[in-house]
N, C-alpha and C positions, 0 to 999 in steps of 0.2 A: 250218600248218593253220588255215584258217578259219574261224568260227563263225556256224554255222545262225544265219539271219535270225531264229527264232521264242527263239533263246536270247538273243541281242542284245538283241532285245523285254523278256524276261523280265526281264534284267538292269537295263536301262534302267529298268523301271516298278517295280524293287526298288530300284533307287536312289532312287526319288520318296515308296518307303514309309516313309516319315517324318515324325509331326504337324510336327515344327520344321521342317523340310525343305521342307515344302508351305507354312508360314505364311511361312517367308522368302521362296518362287519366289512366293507372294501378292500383299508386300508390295512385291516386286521390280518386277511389274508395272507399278505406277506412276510407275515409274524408280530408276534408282540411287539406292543406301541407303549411308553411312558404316556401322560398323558397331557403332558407339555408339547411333547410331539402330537397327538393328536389335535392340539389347542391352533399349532402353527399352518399345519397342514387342513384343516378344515375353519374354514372364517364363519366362526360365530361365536357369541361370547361364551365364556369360561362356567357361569351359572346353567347356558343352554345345552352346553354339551356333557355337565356333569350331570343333569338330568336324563339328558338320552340316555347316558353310561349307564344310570343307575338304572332304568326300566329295562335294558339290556343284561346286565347282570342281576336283576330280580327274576327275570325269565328263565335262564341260563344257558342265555346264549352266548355270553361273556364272561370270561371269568377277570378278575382282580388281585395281584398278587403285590404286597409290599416291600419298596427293595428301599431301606431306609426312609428316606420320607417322600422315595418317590414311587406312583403306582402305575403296575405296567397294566394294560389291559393285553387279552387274547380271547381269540373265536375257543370255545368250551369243546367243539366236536371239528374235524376237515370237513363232516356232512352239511356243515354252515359253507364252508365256501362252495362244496360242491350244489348247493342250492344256489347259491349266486353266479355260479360259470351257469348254471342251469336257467335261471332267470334270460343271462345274456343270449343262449343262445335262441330261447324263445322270442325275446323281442327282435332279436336280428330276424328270424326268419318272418315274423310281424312285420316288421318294417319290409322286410324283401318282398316279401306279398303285397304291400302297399304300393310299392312304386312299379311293380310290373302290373298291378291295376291301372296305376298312373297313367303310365304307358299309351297300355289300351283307350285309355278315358281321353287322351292326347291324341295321340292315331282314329280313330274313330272322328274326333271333332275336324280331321284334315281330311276324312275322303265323304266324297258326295253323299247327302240323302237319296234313298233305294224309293225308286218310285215307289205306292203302296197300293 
């Protein structure tokens, strides 16, 4: 039995629900990481981050390659970063929306109540 397209979705964007998870596919963007490099650049410890790796590369959204005894990770598709530029540009414009609400919610508490 197959699974509904919108549960596939669900599942995929629970897999991405993850601060460590999101800084590594970040990081990844710029190309493949060892993952001693990944260890430096993200502070948290060594058993939490090979955790995320591996739910990350269970998915495949990551892939794993061994260069002697050390392992590079990389994003598996660019569709992975372009979902993350994607991400960004939706909360920028999130937030842009919010603070010209702001604004308004600001300006509004400075001019007089309208008789009624």
């Amino acid at each position: 039995m197959s699974v509904p397209l919108y549960q596939a979705k669900a599942d995929f964007f629970r897999t991405l629900g993850h601060p460590v998870r999101i800084q590594v596919l970040e990081l990844l963007q710029r190309g493949p990481l060892p993952v001693r490099d990944l260890l430096t650049l993200i502070e948290v410890e060594s058993s939490n981050l090979s955790q995320q790796l591996s739910v990350l590369r269970r998915a495949g959204i990551v892939t794993a390659t061994r260069d002697g005894a050390t392992v590079v990770y990389a994003l598996s598709s660019l569709d992975v970063a372009e979902l993350l530029r994607a991400a960004r540009r939706i909360l920028t414009d999130m937030i842009a929306g919010q603070d010209q609400l702001l604004a308004e919610l600001r300006d509004a508490d400075t001019q007089p109540p309208r008789p009624g």
